[in-house]
matplotlib code that plots the C-alpha trace (Angstrom):
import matplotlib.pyplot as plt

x = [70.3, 68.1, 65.8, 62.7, 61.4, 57.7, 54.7, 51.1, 48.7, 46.4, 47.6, 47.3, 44.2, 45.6, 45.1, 42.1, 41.7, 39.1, 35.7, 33.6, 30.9, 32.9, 33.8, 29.8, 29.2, 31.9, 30.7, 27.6, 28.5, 30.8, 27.7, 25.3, 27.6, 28.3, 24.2, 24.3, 26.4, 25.3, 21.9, 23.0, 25.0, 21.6, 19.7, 22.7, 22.0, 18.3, 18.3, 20.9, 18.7, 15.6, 13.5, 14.5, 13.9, 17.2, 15.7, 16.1, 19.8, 20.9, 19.2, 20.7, 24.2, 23.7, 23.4, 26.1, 28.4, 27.3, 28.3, 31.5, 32.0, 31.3, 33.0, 36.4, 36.2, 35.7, 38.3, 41.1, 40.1, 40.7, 44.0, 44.7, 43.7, 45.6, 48.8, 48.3, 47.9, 51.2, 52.9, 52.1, 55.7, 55.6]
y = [-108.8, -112.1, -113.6, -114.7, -118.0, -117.5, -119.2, -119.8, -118.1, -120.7, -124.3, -125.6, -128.4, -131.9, -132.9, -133.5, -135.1, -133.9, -135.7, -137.2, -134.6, -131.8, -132.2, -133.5, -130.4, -131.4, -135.3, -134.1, -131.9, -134.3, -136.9, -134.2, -133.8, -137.2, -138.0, -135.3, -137.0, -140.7, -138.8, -137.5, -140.7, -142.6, -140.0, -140.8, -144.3, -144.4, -142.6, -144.9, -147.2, -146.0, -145.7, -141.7, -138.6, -137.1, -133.3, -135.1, -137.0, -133.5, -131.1, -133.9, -133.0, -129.6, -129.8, -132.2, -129.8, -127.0, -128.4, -129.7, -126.5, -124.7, -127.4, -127.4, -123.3, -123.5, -125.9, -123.9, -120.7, -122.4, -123.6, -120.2, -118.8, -121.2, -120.6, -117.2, -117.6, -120.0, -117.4, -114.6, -112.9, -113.3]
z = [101.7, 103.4, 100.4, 102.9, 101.2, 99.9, 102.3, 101.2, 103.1, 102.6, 102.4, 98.9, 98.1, 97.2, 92.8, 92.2, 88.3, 85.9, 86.9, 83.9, 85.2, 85.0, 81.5, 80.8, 78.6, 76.2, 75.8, 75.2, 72.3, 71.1, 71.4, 69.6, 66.6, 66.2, 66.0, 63.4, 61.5, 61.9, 60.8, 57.7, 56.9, 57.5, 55.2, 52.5, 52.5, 52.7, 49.6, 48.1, 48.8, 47.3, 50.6, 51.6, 49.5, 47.9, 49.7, 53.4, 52.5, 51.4, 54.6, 57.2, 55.0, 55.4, 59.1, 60.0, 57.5, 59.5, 62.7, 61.9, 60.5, 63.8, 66.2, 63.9, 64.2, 67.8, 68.2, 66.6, 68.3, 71.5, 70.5, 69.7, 73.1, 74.9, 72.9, 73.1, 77.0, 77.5, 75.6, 77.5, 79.5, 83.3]

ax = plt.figure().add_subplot(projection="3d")
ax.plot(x, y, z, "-o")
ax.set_aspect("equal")
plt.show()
């Protein structure tokens, strides 16, 4: 019994790295939550400073909660996927 050795059809495409425009969705979520936040830290501090209304520091709260809320849940769930993709049997 010969073992043939294994050719591409097709010759394989050089490395190409991770471009800052491919991963421009992700910087702009992680941009988006981190206004969210500086917002609600703003909000907290106006009103500790007697210049913002206690309803406004607590709504901007809300939301950044919220959102860190979803973008830790979506985080984990892609860890999971990918663990549950590397330990898939070939």
């Amino acid at each position: 019994m010969t073992v043939q050795p294994l050719i591409p059809d097709a010759p394989l495409a050089p490395y190409q790295p991770v471009s800052s425009q491919d991963a421009g969705g992700f910087v702009r979520a992680l941009d988006a939550l981190g206004a969210l936040l500086q917002g609600a830290q703003s909000a907290e501090d106006a009103f500790a400073a007697g210049a913002g209304s206690l309803q406004s520091a607590v709504y901007e709260r809300a939301r950044a909660d919220v959102a860190l809320a979803v973008a830790t849940s979506a985080a984990q769930r892609s860890a999971q996927t990918i663990t549950a993709i590397l330990n898939m049997q070939v």
